[in-house]
Every structure is written in structure tokens, then in C-alpha cells.
MMTF fields as JSON, N, C-alpha, C and O atoms, coordinates in Angstrom:
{
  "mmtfVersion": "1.0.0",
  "mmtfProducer": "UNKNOWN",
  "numBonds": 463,
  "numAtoms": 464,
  "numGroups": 116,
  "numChains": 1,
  "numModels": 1,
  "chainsPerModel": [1],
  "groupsPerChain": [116],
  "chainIdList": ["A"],
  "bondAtomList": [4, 2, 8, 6, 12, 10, 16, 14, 20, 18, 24, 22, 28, 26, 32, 30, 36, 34, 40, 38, 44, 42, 48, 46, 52, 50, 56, 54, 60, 58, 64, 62, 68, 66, 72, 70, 76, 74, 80, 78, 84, 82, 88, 86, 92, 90, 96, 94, 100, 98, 104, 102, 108, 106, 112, 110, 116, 114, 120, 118, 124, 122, 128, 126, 132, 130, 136, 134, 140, 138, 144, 142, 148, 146, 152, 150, 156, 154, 160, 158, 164, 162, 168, 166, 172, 170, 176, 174, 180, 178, 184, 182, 188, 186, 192, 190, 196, 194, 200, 198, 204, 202, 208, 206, 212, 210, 216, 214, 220, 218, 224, 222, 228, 226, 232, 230, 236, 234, 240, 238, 244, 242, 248, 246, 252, 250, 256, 254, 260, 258, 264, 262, 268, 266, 272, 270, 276, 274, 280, 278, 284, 282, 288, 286, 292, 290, 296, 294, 300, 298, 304, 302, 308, 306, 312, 310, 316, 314, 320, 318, 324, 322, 328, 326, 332, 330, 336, 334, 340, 338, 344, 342, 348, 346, 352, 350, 356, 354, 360, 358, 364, 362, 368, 366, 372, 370, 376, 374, 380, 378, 384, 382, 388, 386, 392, 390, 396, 394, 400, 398, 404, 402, 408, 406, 412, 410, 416, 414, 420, 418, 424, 422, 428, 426, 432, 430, 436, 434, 440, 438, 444, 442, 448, 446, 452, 450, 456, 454, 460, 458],
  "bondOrderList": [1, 1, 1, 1, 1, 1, 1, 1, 1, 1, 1, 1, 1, 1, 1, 1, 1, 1, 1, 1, 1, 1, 1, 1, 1, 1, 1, 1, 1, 1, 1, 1, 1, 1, 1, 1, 1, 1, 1, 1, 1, 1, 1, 1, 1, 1, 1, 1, 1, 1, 1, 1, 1, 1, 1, 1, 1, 1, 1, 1, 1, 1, 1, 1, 1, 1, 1, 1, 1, 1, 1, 1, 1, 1, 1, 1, 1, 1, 1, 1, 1, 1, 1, 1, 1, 1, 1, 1, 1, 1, 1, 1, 1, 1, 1, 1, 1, 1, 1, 1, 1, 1, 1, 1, 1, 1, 1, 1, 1, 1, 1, 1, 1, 1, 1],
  "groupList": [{"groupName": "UNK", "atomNameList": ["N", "CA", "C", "O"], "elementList": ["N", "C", "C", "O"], "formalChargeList": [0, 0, 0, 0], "bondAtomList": [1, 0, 2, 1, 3, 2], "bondOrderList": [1, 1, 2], "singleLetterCode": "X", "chemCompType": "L-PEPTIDE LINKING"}],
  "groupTypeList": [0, 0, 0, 0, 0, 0, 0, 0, 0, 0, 0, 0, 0, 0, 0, 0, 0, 0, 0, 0, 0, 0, 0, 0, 0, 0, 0, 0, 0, 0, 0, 0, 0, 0, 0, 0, 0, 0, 0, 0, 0, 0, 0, 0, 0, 0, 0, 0, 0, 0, 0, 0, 0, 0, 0, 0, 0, 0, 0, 0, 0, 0, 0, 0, 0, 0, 0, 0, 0, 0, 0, 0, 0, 0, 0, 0, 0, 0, 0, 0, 0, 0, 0, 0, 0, 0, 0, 0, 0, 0, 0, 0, 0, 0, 0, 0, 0, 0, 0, 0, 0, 0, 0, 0, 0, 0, 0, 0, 0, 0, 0, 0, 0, 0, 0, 0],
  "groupIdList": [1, 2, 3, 4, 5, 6, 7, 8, 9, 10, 11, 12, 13, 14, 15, 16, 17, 18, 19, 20, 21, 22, 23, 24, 25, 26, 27, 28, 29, 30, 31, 32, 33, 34, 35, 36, 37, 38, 39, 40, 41, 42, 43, 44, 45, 46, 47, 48, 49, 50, 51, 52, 53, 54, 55, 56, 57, 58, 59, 60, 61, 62, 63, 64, 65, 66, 67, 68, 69, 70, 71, 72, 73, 74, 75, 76, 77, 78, 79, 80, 81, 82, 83, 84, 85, 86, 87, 88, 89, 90, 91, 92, 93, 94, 95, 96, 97, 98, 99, 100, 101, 102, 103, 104, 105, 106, 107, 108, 109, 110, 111, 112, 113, 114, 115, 116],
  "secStructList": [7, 7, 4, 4, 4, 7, 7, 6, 6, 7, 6, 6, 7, 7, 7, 6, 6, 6, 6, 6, 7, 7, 2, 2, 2, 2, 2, 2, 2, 2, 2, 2, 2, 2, 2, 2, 6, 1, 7, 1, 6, 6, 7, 7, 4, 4, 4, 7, 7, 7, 7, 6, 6, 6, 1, 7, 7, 7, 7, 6, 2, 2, 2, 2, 0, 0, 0, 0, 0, 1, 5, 7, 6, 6, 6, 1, 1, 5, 7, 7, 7, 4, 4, 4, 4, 4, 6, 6, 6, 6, 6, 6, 6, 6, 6, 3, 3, 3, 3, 3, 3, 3, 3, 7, 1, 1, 1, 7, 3, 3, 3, 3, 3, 3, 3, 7],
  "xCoordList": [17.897, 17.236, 17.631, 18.742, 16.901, 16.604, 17.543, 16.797, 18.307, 18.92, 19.179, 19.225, 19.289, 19.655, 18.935, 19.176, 17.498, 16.597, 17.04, 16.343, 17.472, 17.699, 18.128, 19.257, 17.356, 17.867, 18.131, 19.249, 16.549, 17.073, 18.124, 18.696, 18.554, 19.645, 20.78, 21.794, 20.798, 21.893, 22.397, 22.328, 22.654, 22.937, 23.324, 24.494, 22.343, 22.905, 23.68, 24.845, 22.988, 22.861, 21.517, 20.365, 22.045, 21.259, 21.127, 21.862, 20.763, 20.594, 21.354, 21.484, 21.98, 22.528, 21.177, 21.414, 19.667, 18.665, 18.82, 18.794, 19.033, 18.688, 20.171, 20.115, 21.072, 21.978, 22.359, 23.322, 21.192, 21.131, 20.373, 20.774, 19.504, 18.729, 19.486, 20.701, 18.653, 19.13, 18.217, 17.017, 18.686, 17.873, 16.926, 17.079, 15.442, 14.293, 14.003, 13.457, 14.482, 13.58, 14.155, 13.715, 15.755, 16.528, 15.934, 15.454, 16.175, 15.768, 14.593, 14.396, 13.517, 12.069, 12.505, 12.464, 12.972, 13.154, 14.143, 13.72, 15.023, 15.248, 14.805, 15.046, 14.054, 12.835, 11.669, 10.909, 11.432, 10.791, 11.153, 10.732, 12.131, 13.519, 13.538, 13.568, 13.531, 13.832, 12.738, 13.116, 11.661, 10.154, 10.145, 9.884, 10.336, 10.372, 11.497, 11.449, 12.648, 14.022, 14.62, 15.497, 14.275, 15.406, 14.831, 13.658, 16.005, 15.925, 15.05, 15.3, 13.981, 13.656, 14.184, 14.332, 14.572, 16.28, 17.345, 17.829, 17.725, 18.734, 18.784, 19.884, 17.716, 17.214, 17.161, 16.537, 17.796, 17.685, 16.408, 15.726, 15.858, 14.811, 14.22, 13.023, 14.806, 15.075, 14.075, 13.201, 14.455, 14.106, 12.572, 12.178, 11.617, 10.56, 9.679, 10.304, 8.21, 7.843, 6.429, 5.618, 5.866, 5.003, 3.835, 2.885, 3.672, 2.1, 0.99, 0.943, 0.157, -0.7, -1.606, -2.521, -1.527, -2.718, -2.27, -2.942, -0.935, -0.275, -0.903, -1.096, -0.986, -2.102, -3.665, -4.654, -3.334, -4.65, -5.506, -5.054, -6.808, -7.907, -8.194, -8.416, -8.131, -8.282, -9.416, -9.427, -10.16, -10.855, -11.227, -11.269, -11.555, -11.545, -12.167, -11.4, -13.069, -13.41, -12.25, -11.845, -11.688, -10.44, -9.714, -9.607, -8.749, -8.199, -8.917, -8.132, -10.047, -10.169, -9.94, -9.101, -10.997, -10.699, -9.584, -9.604, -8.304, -7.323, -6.355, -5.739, -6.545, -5.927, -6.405, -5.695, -8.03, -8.644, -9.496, -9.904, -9.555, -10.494, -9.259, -8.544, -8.952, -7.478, -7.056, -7.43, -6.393, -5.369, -4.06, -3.518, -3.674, -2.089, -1.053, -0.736, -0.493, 0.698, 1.724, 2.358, 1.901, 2.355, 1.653, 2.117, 0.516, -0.331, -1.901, -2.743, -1.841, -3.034, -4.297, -5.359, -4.333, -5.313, -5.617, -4.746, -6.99, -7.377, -6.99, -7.216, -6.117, -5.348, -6.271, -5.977, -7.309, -7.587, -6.831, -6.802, -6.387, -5.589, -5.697, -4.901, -7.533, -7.689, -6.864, -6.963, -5.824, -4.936, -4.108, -3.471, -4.06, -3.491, -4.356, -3.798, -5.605, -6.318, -6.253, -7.336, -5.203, -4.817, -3.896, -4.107, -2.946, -2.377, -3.125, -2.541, -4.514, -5.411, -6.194, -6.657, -6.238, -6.459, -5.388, -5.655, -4.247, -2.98, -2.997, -2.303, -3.553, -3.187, -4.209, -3.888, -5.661, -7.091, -6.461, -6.533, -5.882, -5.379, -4.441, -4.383, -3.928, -2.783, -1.315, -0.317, -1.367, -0.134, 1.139, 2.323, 0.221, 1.433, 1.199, 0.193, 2.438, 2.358, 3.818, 4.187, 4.457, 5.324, 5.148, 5.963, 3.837, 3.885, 5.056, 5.216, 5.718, 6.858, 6.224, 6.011, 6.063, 5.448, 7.065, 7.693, 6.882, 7.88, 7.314, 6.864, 7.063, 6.437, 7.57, 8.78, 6.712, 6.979, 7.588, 8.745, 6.226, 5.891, 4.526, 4.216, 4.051, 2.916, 1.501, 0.525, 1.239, 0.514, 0.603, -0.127, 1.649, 2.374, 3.245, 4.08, 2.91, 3.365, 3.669, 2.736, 5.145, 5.329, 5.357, 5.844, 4.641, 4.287, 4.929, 4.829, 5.397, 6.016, 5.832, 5.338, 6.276, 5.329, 6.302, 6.635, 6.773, 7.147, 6.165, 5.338, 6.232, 5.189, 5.565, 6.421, 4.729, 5.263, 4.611, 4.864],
  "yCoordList": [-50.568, -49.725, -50.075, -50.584, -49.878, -51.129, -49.333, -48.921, -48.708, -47.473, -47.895, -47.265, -48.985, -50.06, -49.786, -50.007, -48.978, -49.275, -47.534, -47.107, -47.064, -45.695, -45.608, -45.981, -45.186, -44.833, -43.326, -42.825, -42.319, -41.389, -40.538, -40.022, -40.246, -39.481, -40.065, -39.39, -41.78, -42.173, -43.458, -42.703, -44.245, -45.13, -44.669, -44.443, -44.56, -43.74, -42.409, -42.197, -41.652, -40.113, -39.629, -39.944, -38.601, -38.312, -37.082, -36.76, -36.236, -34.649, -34.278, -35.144, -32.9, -32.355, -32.099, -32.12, -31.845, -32.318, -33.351, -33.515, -34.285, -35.854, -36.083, -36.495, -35.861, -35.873, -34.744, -34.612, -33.959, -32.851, -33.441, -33.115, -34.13, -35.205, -35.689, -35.821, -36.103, -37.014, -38.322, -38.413, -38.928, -39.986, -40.376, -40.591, -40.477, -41.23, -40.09, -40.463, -38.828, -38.183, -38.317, -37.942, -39.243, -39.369, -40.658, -40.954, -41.738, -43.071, -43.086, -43.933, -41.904, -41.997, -41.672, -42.437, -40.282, -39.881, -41.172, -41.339, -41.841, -42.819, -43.694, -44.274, -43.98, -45.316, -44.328, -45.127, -43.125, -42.721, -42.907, -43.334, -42.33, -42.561, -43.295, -43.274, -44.457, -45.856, -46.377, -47.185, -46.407, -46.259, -45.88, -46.804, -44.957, -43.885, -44.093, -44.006, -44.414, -44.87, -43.53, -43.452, -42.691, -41.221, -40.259, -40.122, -39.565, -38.134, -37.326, -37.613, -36.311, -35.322, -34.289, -33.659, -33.822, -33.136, -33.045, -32.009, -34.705, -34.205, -34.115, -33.909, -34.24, -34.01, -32.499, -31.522, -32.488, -31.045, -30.541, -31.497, -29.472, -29.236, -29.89, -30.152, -30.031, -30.954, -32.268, -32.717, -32.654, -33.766, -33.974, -35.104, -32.908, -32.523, -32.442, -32.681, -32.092, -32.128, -31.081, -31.681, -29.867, -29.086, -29.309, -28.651, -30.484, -30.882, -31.368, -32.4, -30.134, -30.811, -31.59, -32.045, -31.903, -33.463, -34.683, -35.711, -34.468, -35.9, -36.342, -37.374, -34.505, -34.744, -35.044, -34.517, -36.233, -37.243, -36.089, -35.44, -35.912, -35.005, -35.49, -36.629, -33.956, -34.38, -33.193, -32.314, -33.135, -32.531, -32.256, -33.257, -31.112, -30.867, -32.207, -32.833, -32.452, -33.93, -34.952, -35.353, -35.362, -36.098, -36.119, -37.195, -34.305, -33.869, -34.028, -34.613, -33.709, -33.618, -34.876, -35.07, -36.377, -37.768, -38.089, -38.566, -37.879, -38.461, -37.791, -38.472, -36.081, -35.621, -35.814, -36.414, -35.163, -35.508, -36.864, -37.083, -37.682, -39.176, -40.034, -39.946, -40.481, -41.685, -41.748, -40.943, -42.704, -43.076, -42.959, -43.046, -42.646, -42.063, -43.115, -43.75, -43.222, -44.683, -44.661, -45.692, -43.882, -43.703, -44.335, -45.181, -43.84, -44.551, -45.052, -45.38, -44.942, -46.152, -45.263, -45.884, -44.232, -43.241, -42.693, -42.283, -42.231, -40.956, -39.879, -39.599, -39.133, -38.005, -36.747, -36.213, -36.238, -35.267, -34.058, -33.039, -34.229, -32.98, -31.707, -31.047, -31.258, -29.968, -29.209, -28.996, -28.626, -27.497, -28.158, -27.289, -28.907, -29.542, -28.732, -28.174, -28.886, -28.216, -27.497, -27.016, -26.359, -25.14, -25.092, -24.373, -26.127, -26.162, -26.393, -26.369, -26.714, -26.749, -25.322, -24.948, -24.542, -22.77, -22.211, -21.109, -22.496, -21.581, -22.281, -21.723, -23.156, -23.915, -22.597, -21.635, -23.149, -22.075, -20.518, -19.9, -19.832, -18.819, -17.936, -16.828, -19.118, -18.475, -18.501, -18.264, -18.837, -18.917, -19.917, -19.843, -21.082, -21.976, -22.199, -22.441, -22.011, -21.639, -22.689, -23.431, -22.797, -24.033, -25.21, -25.692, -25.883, -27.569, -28.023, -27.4, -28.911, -29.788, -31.463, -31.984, -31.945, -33.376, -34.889, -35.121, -35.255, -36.659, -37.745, -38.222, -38.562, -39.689, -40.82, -40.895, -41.655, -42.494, -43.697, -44.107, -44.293, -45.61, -45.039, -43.849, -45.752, -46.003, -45.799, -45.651, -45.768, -45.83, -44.454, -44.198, -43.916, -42.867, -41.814, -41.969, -40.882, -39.55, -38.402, -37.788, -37.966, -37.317, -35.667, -35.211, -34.875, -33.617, -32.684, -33.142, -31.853, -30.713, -29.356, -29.085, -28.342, -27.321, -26.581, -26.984, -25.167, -23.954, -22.781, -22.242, -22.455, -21.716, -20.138, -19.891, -19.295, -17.98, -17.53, -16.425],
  "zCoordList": [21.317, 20.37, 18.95, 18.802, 17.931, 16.762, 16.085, 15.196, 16.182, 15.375, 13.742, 12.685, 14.05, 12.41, 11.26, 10.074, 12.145, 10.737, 10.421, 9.501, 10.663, 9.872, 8.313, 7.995, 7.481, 6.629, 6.186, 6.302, 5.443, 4.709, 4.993, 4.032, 6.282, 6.976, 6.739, 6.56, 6.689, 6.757, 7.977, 8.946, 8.339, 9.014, 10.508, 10.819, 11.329, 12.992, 12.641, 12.979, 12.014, 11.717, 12.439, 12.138, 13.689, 14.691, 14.735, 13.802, 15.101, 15.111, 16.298, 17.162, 16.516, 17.522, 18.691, 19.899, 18.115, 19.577, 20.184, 21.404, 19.171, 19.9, 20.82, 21.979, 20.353, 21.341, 22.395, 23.15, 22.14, 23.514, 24.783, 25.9, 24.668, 25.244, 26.178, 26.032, 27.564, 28.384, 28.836, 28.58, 29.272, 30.017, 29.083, 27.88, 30.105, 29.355, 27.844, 26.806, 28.086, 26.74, 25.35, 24.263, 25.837, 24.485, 24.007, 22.912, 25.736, 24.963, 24.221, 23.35, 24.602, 23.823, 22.398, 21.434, 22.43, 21.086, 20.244, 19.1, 20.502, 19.698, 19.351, 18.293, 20.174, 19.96, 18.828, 18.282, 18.466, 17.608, 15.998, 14.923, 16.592, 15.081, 14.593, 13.363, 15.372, 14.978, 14.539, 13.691, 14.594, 14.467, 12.859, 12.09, 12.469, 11.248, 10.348, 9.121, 11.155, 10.221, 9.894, 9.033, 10.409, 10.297, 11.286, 11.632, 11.703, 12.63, 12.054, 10.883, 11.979, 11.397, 11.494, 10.447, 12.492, 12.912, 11.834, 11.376, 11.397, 10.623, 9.219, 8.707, 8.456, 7.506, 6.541, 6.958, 5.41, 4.92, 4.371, 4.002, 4.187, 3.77, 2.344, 2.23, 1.694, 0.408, 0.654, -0.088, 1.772, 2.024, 1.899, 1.61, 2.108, 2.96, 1.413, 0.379, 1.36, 0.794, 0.842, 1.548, 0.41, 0.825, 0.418, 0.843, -0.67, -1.189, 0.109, 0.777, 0.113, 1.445, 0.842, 1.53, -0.595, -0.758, 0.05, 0.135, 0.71, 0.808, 3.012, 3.654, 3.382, 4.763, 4.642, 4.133, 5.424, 5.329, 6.066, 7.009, 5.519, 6.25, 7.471, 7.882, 8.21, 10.093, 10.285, 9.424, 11.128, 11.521, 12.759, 13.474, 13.346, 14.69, 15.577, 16.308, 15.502, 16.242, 16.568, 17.659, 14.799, 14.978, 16.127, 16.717, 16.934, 17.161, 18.698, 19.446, 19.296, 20.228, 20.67, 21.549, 19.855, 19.845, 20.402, 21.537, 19.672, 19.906, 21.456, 22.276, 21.431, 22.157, 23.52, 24.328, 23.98, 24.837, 25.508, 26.648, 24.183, 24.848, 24.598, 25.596, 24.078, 23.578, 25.577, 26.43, 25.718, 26.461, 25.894, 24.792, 27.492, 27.254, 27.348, 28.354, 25.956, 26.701, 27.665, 27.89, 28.109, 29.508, 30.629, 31.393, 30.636, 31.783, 31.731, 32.567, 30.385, 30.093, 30.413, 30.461, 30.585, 31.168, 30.532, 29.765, 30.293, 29.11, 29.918, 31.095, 28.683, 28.692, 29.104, 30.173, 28.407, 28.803, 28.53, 29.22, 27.737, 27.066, 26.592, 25.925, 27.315, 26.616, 26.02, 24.812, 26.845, 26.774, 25.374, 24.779, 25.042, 23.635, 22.146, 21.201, 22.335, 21.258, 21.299, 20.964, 21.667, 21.781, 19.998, 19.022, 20.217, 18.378, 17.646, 16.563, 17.45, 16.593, 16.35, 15.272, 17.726, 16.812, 17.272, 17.751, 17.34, 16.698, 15.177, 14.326, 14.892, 13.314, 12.518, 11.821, 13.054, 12.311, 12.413, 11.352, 13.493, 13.933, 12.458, 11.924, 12.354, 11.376, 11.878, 11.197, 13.22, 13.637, 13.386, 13.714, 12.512, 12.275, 10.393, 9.726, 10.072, 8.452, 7.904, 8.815, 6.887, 6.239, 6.815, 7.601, 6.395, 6.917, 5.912, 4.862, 6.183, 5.509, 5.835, 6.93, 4.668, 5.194, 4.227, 3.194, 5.33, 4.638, 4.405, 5.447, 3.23, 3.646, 4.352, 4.14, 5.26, 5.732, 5.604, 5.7, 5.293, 4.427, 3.666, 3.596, 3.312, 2.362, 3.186, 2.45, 4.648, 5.345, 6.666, 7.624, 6.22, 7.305, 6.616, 5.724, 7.148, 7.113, 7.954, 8.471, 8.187, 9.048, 8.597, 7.563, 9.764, 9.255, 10.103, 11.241, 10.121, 10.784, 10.36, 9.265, 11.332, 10.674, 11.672, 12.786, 10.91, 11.547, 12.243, 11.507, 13.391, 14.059, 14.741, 15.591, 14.14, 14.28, 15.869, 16.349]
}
């Protein structure tokens, strides 16, 4: 696992989730990390950023697209994920409120969001 590329956290600065983790769901989650170059876990709020000009416009189609038709990299299979567009009206709902977005790179942006 490439952990090397971590930066904003800090050099293999991991979150107390990621090392709650076992087996395949840690090795995944590190291979994400590593992907991104920091934990989102261990990151202070500081870090984060609340301008939603910086979320690229998605739209319900988008959402079904990717959740329900896409293939799953797991098994190469379209997912079928109805029950997934369920966070898309808890989003319309009102139920999920402080998006926090980090940029990435220049092409990527990671978004997170607290949900009541």
C-alpha cells in the first residue's frame, strides 16, 4: 500500500476508524487514503471547506447513473443499487445538512456531510 503519498494529515497519520478496521475493510480503506493522500478521519475541521461552488453539479439522473446502472468493482456487475438513492432524498429531505468539501487535486473533490 502506496501510504507514502499521504500528505495533509501528515506522513502515515491514520484515524482511530481506520485502525478500528480489520481485514479487507482496512486494506480497502487504505488503499482509499492512499488514493487521496490523507485520512478524512484525521483531519480537523479547519481543514474542510463549506463553499458549495466548489461541488461539481449532480443531478438526480447523475445519481441513479452511477448508483443503479455503473458496475460494481467488486464484481464487474451492475449494481442496482436502488436502496442507495435513498441518500439522495434524505439529501432533498433535509436530513443531511454541514457538507464539508476538501479539495483533492484539481480534478477531485472530496465531500462529506453530517446527517441528522
Amino acid at each position: 500500500m502506496a501510504l507514502s503519498k499521504l500528505t495533509t494529515a501528515g506522513p502515515s497519520v491514520l484515524s482511530s476508524y481506520c485502525q478500528s478496521l480489520n481485514g479487507v475493510a482496512k486494506a480497502r480503506y487504505e488503499d482509499k487514503v492512499a488514493t487521496i493522500g490523507f485520512d478524512p478521519y484525521a483531519l480537523r475541521k479547519s481543514a474542510y471547506q463549506t463553499d458549495l461552488a466548489l461541488v461539481p453539479m449532480v443531478e438526480y439522473p447523475d445519481i441513479v447513473n452511477y448508483l443503479v446502472l455503473s458496475a460494481s468493482w467488486a464484481t464487474n456487475e451492475q449494481m442496482k443499487a436502488y436502496k442507495s438513492t435513498e441518500a439522495y432524498n434524505f439529501f432533498v429531505s433535509g436530513w443531511v445538512d454541514t457538507l464539508h468539501m476538501k479539495l483533492v487535486d484539481p480534478d477531485r473533490i472530496l465531500v462529506t456531510a453530517r446527517v441528522s
